[in-house]
MIDOSE-1310 file (N, C-alpha, C; in nm, 2 decimals, decimal comma, always signed):
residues 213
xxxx	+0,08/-0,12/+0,00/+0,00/+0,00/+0,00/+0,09/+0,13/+0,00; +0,18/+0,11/+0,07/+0,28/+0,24/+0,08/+0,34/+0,23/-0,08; +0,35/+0,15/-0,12/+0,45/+0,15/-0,26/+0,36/+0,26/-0,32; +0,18/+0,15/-0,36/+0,14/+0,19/-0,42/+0,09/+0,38/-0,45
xxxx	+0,06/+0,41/-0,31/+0,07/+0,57/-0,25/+0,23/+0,64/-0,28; +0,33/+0,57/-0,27/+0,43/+0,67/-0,37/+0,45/+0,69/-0,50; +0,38/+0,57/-0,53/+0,39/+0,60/-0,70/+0,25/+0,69/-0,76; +0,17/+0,67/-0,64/+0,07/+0,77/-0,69/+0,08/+0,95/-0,68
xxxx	+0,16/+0,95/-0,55/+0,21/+1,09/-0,53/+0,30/+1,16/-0,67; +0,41/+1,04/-0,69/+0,49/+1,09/-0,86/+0,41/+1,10/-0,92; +0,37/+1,00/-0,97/+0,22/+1,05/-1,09/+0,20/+1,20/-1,06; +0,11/+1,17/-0,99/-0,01/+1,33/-0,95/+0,10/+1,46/-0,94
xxxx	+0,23/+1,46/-0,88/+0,29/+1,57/-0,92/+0,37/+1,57/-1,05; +0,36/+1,45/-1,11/+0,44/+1,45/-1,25/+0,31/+1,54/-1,33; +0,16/+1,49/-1,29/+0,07/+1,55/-1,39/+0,07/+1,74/-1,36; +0,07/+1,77/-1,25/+0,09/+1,91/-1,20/+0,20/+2,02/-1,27
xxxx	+0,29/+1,87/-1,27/+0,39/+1,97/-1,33/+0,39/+2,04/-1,49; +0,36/+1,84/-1,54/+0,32/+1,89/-1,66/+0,22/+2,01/-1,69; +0,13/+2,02/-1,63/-0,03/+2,09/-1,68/+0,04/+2,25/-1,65; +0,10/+2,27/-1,55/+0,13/+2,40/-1,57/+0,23/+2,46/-1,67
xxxx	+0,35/+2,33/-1,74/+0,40/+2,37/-1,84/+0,34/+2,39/-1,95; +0,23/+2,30/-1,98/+0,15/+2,31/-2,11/+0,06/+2,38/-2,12; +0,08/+2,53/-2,02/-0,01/+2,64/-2,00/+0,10/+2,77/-2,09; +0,20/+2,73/-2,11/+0,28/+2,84/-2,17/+0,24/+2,89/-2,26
xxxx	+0,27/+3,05/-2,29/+0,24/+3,08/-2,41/+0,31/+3,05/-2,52; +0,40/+2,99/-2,52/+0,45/+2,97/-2,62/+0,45/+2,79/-2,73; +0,40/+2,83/-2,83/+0,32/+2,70/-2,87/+0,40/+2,68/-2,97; +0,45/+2,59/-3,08/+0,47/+2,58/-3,23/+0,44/+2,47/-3,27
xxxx	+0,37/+2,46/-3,34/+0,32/+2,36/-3,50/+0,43/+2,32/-3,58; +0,42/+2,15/-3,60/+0,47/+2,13/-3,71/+0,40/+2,16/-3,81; +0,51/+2,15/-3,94/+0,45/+2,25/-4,06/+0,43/+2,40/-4,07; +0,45/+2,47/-3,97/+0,38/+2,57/-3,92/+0,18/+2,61/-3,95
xxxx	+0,21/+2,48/-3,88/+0,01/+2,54/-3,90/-0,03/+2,54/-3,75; -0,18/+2,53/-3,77/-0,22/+2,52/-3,61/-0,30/+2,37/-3,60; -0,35/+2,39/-3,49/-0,38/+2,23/-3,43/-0,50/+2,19/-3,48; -0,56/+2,27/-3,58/-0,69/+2,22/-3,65/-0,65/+2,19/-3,84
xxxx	-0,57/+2,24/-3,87/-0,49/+2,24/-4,00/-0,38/+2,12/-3,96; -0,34/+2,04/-3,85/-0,26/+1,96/-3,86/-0,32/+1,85/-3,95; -0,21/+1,73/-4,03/-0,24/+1,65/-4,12/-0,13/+1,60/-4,08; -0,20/+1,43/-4,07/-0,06/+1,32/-4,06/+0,07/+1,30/-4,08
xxxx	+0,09/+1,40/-4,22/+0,26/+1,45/-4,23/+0,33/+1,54/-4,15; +0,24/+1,61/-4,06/+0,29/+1,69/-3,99/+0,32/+1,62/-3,85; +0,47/+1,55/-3,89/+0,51/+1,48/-3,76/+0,61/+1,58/-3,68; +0,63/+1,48/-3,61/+0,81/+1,60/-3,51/+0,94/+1,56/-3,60
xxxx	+0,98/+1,68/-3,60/+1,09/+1,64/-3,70/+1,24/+1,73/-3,68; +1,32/+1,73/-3,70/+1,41/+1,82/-3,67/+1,40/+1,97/-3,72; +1,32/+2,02/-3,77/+1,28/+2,09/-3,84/+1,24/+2,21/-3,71; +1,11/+2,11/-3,66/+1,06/+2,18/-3,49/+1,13/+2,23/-3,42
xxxx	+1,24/+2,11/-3,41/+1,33/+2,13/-3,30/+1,42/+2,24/-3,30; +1,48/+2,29/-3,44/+1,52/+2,35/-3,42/+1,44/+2,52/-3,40; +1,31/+2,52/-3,45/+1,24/+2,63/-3,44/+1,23/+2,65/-3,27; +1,20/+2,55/-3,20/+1,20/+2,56/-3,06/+1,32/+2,60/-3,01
xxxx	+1,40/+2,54/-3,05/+1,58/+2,61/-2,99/+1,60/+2,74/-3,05; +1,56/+2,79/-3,12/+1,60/+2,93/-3,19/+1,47/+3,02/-3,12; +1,36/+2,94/-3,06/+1,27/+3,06/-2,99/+1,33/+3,08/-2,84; +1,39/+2,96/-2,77/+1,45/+2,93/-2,62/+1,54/+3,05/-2,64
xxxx	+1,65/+3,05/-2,73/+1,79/+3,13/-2,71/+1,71/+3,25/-2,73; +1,67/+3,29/-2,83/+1,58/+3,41/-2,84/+1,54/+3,49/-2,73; +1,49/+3,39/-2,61/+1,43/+3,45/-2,53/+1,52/+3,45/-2,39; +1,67/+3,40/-2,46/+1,77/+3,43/-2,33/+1,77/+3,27/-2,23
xxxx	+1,67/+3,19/-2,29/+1,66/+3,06/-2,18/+1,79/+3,02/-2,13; +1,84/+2,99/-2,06/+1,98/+2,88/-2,01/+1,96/+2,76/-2,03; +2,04/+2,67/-2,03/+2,02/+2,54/-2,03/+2,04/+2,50/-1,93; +1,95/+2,34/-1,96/+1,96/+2,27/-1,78/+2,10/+2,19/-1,84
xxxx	+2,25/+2,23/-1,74/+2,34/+2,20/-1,79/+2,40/+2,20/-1,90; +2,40/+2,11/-2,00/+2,53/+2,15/-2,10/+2,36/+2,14/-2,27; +2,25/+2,15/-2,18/+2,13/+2,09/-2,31/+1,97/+2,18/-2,26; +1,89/+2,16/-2,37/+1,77/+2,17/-2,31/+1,70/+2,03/-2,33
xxxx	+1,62/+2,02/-2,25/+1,52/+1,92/-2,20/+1,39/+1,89/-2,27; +1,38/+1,82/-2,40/+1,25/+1,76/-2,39/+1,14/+1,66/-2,41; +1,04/+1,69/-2,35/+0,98/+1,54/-2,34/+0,88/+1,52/-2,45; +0,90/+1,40/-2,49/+0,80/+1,37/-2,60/+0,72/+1,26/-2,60
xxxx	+0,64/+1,24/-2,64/+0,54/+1,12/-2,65/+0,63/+1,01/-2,73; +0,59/+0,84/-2,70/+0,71/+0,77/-2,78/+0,65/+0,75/-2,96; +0,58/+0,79/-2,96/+0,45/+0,83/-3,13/+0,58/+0,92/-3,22; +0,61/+1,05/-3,09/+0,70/+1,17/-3,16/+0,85/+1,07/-3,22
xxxx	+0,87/+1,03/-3,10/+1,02/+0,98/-3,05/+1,06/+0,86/-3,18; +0,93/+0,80/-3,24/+0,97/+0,73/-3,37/+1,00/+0,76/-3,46; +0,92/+0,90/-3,50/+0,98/+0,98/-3,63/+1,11/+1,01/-3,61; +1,16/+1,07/-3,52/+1,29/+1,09/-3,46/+1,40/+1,01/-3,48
xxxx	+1,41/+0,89/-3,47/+1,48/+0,77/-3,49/+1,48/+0,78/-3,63; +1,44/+0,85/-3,75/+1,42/+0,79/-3,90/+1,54/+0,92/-3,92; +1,58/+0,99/-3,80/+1,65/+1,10/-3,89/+1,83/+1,09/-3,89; +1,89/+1,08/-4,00/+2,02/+1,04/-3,96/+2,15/+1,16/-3,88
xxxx	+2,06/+1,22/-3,86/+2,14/+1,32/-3,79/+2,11/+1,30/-3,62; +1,99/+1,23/-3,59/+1,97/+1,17/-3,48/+2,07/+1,05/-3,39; +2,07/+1,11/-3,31/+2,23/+1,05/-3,19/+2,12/+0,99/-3,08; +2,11/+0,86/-3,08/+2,08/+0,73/-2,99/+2,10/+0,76/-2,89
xxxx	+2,13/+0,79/-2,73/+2,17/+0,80/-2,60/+2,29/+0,66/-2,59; +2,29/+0,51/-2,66/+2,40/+0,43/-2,69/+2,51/+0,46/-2,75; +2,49/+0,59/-2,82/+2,61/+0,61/-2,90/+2,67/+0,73/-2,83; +2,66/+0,81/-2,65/+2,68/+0,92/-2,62/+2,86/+0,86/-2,59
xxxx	+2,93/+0,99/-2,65/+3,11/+0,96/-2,60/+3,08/+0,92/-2,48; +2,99/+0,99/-2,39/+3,02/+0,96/-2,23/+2,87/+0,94/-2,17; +2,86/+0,82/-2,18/+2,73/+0,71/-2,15/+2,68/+0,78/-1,99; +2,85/+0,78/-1,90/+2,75/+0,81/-1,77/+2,67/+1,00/-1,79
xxxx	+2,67/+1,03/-1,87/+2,61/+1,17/-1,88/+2,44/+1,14/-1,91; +2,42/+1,03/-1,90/+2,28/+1,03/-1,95/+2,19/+1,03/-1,85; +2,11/+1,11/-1,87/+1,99/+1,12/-1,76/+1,87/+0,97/-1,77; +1,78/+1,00/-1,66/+1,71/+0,87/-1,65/+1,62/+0,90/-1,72
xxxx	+1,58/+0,79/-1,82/+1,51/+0,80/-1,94/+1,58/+0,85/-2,07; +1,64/+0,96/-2,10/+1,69/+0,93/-2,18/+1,71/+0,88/-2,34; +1,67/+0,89/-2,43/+1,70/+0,87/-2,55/+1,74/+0,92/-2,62; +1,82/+1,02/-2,65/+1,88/+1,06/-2,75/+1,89/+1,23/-2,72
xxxx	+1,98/+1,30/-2,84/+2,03/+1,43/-2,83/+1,99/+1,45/-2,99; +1,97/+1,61/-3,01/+2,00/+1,67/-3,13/+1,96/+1,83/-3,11; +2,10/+1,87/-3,17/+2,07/+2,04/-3,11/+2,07/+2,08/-2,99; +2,15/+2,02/-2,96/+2,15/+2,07/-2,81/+2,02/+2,01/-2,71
xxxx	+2,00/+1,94/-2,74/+1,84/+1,90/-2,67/+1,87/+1,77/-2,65; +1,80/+1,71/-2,53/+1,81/+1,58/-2,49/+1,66/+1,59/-2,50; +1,60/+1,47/-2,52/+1,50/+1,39/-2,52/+1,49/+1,25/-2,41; +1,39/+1,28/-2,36/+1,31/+1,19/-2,28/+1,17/+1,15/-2,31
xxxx	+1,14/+1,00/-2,35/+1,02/+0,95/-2,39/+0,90/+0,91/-2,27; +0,76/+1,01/-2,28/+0,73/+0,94/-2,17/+0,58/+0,98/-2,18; +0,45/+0,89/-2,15/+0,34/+0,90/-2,18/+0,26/+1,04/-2,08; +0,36/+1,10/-2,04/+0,30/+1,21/-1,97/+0,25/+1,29/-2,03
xxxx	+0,26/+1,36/-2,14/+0,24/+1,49/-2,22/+0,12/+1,43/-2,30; +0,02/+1,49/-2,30/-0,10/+1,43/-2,33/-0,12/+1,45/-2,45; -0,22/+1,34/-2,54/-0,19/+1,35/-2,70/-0,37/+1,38/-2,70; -0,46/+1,43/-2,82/-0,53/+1,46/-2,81/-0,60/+1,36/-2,93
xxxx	-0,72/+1,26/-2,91/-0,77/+1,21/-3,05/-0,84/+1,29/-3,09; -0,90/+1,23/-3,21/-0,96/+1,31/-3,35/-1,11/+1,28/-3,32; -1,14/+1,27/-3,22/-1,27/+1,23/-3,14/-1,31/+1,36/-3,10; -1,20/+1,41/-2,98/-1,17/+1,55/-2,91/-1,15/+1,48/-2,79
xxxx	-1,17/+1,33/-2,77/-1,09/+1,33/-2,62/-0,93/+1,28/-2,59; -0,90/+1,30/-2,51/-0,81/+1,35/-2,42/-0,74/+1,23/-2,40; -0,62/+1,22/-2,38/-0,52/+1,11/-2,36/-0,44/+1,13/-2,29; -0,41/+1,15/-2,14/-0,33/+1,20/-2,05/-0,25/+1,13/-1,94
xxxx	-0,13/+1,13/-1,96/-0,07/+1,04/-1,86/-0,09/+0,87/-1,86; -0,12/+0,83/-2,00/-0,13/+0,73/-2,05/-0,26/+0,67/-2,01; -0,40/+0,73/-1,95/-0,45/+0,71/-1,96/-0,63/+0,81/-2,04; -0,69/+0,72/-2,08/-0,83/+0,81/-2,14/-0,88/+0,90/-2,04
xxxx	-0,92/+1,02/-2,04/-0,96/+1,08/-1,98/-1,11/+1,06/-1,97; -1,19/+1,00/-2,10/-1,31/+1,02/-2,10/-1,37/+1,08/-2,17; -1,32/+1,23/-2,18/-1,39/+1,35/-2,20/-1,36/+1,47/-2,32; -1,42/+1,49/-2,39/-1,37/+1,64/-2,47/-1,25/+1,70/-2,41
xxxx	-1,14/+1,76/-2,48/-1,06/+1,82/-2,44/-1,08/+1,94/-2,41; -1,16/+1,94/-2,30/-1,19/+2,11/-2,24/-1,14/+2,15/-2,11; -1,01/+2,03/-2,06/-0,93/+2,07/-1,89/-0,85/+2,18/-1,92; -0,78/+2,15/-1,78/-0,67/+2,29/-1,82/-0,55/+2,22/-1,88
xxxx	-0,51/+2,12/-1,94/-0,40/+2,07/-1,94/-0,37/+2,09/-2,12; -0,42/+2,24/-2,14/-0,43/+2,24/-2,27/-0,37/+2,34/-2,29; -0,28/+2,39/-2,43/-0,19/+2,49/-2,45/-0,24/+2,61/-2,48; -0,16/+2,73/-2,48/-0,17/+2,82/-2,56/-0,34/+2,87/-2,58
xxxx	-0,43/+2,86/-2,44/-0,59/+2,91/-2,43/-0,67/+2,83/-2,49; -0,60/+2,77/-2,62/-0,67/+2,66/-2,67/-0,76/+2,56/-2,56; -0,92/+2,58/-2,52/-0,93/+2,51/-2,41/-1,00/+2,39/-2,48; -1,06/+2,40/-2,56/-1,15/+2,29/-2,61/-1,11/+2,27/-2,77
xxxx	-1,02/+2,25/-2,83/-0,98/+2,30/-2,94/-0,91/+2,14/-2,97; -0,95/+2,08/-3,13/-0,93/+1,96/-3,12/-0,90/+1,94/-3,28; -0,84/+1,86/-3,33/-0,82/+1,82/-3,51/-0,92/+1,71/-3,54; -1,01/+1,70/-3,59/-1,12/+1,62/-3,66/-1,10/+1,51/-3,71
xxxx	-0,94/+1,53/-3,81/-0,87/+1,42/-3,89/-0,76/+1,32/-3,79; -0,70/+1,38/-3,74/-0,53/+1,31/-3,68/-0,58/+1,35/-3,53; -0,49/+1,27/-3,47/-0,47/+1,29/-3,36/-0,32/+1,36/-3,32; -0,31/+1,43/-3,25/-0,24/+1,56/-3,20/-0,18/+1,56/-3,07
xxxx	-0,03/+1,51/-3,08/+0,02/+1,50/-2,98/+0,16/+1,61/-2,94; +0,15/+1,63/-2,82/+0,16/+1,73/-2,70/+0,33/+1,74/-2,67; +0,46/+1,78/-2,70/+0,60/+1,78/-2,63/+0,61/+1,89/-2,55; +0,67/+1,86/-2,46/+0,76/+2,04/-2,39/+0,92/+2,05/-2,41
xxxx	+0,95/+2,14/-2,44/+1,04/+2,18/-2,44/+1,07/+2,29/-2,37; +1,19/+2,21/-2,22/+1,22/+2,36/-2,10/+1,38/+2,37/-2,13; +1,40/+2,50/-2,04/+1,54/+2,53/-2,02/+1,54/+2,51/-1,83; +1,65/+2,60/-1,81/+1,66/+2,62/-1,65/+1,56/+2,74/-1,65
xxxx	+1,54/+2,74/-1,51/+1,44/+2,82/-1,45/+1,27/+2,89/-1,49; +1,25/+2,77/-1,59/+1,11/+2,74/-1,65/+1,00/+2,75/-1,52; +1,06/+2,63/-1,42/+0,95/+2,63/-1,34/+0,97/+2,64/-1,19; +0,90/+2,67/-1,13/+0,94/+2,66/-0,95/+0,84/+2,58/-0,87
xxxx	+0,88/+2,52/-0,76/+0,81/+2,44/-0,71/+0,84/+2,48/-0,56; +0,73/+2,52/-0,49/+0,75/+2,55/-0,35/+0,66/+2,46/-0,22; +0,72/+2,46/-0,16/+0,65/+2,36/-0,08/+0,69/+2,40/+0,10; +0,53/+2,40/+0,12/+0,46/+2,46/+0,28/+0,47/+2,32/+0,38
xxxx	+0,46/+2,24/+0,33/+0,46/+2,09/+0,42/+0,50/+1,97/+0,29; +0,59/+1,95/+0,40/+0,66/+1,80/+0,30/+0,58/+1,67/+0,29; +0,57/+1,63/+0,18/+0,45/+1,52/+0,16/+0,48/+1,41/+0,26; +0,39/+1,35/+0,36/+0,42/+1,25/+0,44/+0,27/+1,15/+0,41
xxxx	+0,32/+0,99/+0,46/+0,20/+0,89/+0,49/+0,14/+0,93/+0,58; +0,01/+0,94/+0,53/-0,09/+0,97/+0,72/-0,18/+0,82/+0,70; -0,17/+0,78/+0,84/-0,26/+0,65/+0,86/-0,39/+0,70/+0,96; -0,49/+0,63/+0,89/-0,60/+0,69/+0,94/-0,70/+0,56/+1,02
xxxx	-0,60/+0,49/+1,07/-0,63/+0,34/+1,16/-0,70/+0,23/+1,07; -0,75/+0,10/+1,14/-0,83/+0,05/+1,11/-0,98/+0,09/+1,17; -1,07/+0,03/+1,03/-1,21/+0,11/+0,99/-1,26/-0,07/+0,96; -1,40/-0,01/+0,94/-1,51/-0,05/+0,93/-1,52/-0,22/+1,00
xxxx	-1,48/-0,19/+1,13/-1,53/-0,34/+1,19/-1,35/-0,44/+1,18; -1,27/-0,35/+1,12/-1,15/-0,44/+1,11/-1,13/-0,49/+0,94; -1,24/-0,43/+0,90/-1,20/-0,49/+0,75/-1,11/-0,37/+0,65; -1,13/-0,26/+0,69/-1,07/-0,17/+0,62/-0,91/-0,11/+0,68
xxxx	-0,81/-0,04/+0,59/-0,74/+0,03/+0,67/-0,72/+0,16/+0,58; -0,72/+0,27/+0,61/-0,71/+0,41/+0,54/-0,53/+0,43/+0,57; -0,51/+0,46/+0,42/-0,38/+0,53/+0,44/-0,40/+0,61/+0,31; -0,33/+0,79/+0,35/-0,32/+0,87/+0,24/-0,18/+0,93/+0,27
xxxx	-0,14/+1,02/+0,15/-0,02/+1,10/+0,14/-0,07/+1,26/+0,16; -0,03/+1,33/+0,22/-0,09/+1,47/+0,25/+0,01/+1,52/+0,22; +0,05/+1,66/+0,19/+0,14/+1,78/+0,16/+0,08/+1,90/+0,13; +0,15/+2,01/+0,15/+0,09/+2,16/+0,10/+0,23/+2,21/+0,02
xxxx	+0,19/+2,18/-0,14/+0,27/+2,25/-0,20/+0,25/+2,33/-0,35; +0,28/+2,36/-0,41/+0,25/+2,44/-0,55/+0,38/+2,45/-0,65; +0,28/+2,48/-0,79/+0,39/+2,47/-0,90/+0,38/+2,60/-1,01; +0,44/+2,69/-1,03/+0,40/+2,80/-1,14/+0,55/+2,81/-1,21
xxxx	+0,51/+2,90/-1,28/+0,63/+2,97/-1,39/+0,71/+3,05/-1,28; +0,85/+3,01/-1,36/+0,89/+3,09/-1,27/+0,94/+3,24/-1,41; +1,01/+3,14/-1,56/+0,99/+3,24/-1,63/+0,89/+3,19/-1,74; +0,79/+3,21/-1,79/+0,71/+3,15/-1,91/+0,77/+3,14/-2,03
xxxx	+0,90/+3,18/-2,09/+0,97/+3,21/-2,24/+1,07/+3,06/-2,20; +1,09/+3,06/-2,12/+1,19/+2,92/-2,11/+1,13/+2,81/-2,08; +0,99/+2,80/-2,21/+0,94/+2,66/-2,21/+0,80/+2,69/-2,31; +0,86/+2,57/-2,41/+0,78/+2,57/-2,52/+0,70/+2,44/-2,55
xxxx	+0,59/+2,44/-2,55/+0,49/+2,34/-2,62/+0,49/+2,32/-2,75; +0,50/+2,18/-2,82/+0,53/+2,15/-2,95/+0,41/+2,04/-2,97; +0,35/+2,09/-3,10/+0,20/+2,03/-3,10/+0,24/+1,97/-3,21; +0,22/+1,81/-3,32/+0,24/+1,72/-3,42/+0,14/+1,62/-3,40
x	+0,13/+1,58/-3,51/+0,06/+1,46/-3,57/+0,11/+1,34/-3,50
């Protein structure tokens, strides 16, 4: 039970974190279209990437260490492998430099594959953190104001791209187990994770959302 309550805590602040990144203003389309003009060819491609890296420096971002950071759905992360200027994380000079997760570099950018960044079907619902939401895409976990805004044809999936000091995380009480005894006659036992903490921008230009097919 305790396992299971830590992995739920990651989760739920992995989703927090994401949702406030993919509140930035700053959005780009492959192809340069928008999220209702995307079409199947409009994958992630080096093309993006570098549009995202020429908006980060633009805007003065730093890097986190010697790269910027970003995360892609593993949908994106295949197109990516077709490009020969794409560098594997197996092929880094210096292997222990690689972060956990992990896949690859280009342009200064490290990539990490990971079903967090939510892809959008051609339904209008919502794909988040690897699982269905249910629902029309009308939460907040949506970019650039776009609250309900969806492609008819393709399905439309979600990357961030941060630098350093994208985001801040402050915290009033450190997340602890609270046990709340046994319940109901001896058959039950309550255990939760409690904390008081929060996530915002710290700058909004050092972190970009990249929307593809």
């Amino acid at each position: 039970a305790a396992r299971q309550l830590g992995r739920h805590y990651a989760t739920t602040q992995d989703g927090q974190f994401r949702d406030v990144l993919l509140g930035s203003s700053n959005v780009l389309y492959a192809g340069n279209k928008t999220r209702t003009t995307l079409t199947a060819a409009d994958t992630f491609d080096t093309r993006l990437i570098k549009d995202a890296v020429e908006l980060l420096s633009t805007n003065k971002t730093p890097r986190i260490g010697d790269a910027y950071v970003c995360y892609i759905h593993p949908h994106q992360g295949r197109t990516l492998r077709d490009d020969p200027a794409w560098i594997n994380a197996k092929n880094y000079a210096a292997p222990e430099e690689i972060l956990r997760g992990e896949v690859g570099r280009f342009e200064n950018v490290r990539f990490i594959e990971t079903t967090q960044p939510p892809w959008i079907l051609a339904s209008g619902r919502v794909v988040s953190g690897g699982a269905d939401a249910g629902s029309v895409f009308v939460d907040g976990a949506d970019s650039g104001g776009n609250r309900s805004t969806y492609n008819a044809t393709t399905n439309v999936y979600q990357a961030i791209i941060v630098g350093d000091h994208a985001l801040g995380h402050a915290v009033s009480y450190e997340v602890e187990m609270r046990d709340n005894g046994v319940q109901d006659f001896g058959r039950k036992h309550h255990l939760a994770w409690y904390g008081i903490y929060g996530q915002d921008f710290i700058e909004d230009g050092h972190a970009v959302v990249l929307e593809t097919a």
